[in-house]
Structures are given as structure tokens and as C-alpha cells.
C-alpha positions as CSV (number, residue, x, y, z in Angstrom):
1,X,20.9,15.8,-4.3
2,X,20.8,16.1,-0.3
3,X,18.9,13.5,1.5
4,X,16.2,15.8,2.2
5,X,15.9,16.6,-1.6
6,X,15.7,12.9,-2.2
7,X,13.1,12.0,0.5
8,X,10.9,14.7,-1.0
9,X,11.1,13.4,-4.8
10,X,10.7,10.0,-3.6
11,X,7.5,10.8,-2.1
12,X,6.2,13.0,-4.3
13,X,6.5,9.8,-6.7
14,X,8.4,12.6,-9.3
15,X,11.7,10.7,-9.0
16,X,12.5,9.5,-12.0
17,X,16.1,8.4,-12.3
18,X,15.2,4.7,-12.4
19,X,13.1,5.7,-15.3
20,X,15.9,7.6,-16.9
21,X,18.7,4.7,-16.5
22,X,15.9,1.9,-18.3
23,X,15.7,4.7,-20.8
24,X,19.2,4.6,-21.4
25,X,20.1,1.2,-21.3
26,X,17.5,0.0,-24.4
27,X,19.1,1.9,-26.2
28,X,22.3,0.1,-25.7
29,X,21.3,-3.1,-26.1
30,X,21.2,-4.7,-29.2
31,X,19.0,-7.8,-28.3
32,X,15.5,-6.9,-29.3
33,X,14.2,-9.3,-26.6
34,X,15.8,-7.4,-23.7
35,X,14.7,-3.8,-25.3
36,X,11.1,-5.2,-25.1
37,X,10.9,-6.1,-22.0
38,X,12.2,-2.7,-21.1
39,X,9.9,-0.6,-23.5
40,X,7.6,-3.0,-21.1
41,X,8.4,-1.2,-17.9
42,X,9.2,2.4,-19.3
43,X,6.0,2.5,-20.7
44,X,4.5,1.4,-17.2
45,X,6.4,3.5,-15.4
46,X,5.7,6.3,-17.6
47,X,1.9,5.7,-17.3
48,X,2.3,5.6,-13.4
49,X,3.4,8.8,-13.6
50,X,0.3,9.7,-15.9
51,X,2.5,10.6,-19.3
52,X,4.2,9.0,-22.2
53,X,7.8,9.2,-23.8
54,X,7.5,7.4,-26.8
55,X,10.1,4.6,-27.7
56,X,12.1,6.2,-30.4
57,X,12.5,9.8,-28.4
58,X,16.0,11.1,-28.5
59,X,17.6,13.1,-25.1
60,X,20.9,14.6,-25.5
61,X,21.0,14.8,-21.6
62,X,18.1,14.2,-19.0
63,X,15.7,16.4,-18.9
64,X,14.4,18.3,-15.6
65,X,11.0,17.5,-15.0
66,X,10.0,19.7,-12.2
67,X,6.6,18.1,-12.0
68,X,7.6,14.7,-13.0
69,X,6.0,13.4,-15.9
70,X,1.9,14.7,-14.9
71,X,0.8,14.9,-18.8
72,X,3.4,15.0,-20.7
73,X,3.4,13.4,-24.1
74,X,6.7,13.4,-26.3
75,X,6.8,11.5,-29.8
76,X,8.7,9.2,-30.4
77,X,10.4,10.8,-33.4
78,X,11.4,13.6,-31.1
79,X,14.4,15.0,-30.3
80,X,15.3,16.8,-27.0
81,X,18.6,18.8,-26.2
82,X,20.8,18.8,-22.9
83,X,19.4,20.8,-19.7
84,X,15.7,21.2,-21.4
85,X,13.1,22.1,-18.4
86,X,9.9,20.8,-19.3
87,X,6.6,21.6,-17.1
88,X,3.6,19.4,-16.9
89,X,1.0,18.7,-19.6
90,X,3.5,19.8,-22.6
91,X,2.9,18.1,-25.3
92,X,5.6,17.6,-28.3
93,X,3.9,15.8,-30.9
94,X,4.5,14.8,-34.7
95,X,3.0,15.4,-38.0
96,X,3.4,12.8,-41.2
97,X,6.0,10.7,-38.5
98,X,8.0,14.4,-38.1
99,X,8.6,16.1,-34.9
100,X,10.2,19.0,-33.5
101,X,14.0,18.8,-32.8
102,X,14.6,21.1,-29.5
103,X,17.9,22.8,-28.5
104,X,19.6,22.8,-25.4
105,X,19.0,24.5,-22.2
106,X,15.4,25.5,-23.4
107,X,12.5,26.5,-20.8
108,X,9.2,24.8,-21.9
109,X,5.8,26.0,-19.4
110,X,3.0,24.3,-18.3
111,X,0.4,23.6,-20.9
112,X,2.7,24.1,-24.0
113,X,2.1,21.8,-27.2
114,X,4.5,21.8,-29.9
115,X,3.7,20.2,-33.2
116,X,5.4,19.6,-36.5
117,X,8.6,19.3,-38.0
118,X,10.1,22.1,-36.7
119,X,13.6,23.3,-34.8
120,X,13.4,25.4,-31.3
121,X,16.6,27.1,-31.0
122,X,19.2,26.6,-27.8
123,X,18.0,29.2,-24.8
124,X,14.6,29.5,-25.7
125,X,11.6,30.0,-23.6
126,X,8.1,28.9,-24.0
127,X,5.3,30.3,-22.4
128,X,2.8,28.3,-20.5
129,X,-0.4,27.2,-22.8
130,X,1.7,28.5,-26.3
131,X,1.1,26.9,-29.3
132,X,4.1,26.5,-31.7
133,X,3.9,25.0,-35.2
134,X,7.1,27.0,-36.5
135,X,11.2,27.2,-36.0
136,X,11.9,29.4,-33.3
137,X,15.8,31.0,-33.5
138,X,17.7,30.7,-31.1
139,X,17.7,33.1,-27.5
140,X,13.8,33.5,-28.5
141,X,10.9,33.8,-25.8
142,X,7.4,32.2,-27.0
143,X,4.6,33.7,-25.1
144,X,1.1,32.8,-25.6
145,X,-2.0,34.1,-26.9
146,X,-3.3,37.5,-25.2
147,X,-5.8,36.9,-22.6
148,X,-9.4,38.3,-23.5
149,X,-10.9,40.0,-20.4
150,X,-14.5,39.5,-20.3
151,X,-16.5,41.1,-16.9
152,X,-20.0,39.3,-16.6
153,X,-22.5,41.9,-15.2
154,X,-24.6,40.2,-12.1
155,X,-28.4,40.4,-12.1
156,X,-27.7,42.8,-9.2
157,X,-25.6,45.2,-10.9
158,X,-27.6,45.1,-14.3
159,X,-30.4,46.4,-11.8
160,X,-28.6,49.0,-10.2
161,X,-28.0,50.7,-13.7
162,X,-31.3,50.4,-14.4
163,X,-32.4,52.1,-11.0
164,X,-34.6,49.3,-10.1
165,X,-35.0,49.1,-6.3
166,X,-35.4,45.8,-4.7
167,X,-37.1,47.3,-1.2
């Protein structure tokens, strides 16, 4: 990263490689006492940042957060590939202590929650608000739910169909 790039992450408050490196290092230390202390800070740090990763999450690689970590919620019995991009407010939760394993280099929107114990395949692409509860192949794109277009009729134009004149 330039120094510009830096500046900006830094005071954005979305720079997260300190975050990242604690991350890493509990799980490389076998004294329970020391991994406490860091699960102390990470989960600080995490809330500072207004999400949570939870303490048994697994990360082949670091994620990009591209908004930081602004509502997002991973379980701790997840597991996240390399070069995932993961948007604000996603949500990857668990069911009965299971959570969805996710591939590699997979795209995941704004507003996405994902739920069960379920596999996203490597290269996929998840739609901003989707829900998934099911496996998803490989080189798939998840969009959403349709949006429903409603048009709400004023007071004035419910009058001028009627041909009621307000003179």
C-alpha cells in the first residue's frame, strides 16, 4: 500500500492489520493465558469497529474488508477461504454449533446473511441483502430476492382521476 492508501485507511479507522496479526498470533500460542488476553483485545477492537469475529473462526488468508468491519458478524465455527471480499453488515452465522465453510476468492455484498452448515463454492458471488441457507457450486452468482415495485398514489393524483377540482 502507498502512503496515501495508508493515511486514508488509517483515518477512516478501517485498518485492520493490527487486528489481523493478534488474530493470528492466538492461534499460535499454546498458553491459554496469553490467548485470553488476546481474545481480550480482538474482541475490543472488533467492537470498535462495530462487528464481531468470533474466537474459533478459521481464515485461509486475510480477508478484504472494504468497509472495515461496520456489522459484520462471523461465527466462530466458520470457515473463510483465501482473497474472500466481504462488504458490511454480512452476517455468517451457525445452526446446532455448524457454520458455513466458504471458498476462496468469493465476493460477499452488503447486507448478505448466510446460515447453516453449508459449503459456498470458490469464485462465487453473493448479492447484496441475499439470503443463503444451501451449498452453492462452485463459479455461482447468488442474487437476491426480486424487488416488488409498489407506486403509492398521492391524495392529489387520486383527485385528478376522479376529476375533482380544487379551485
Amino acid at each position: 500500500m502507498s502512503i496515501r492508501e495508508n493515511l486514508i485507511a488509517w483515518s477512516k479507522g478501517d485498518d485492520l492489520r493490527l487486528y489481523w496479526r493478534l488474530f493470528r498470533w492466538r492461534r499460535q500460542y499454546k498458553s491459554k493465558a496469553i490467548r485470553d488476553i488476546l481474545t481480550f483485545f480482538l474482541n475490543r477492537m472488533a467492537h470498535r469497529h462495530g462487528g464481531y469475529i468470533g474466537n474459533g473462526a478459521r481464515f485461509d488468508g486475510i480477508p478484504v474488508l472494504p468497509h472495515g468491519l461496520h456489522g459484520v458478524y462471523i461465527s466462530r465455527y466458520a470457515h473463510v477461504g483465501k482473497d474472500c471480499w466481504i462488504y458490511q453488515n454480512v452476517t455468517i452465522g451457525e445452526v446446532d454449533r455448524k457454520a458455513p465453510k466458504i471458498g476462496s476468492h468469493c465476493l460477499i455484498g452488503a447486507g448478505v446473511v448466510i446460515i447453516g452448515n453449508i459449503r459456498i463454492g470458490d469464485h462465487v458471488r453473493i448479492g447484496a441483502g441475499a439470503v443463503v441457507h444451501c451449498d452453492i457450486p462452485d463459479h455461482a452468482t447468488v442474487i437476491a430476492q426480486p424487488p416488488r415495485i409498489k407506486i403509492r398514489r398521492d391524495e392529489h393524483d387520486l383527485e385528478q382521476q376522479a376529476g375533482v377540482d380544487r379551485n
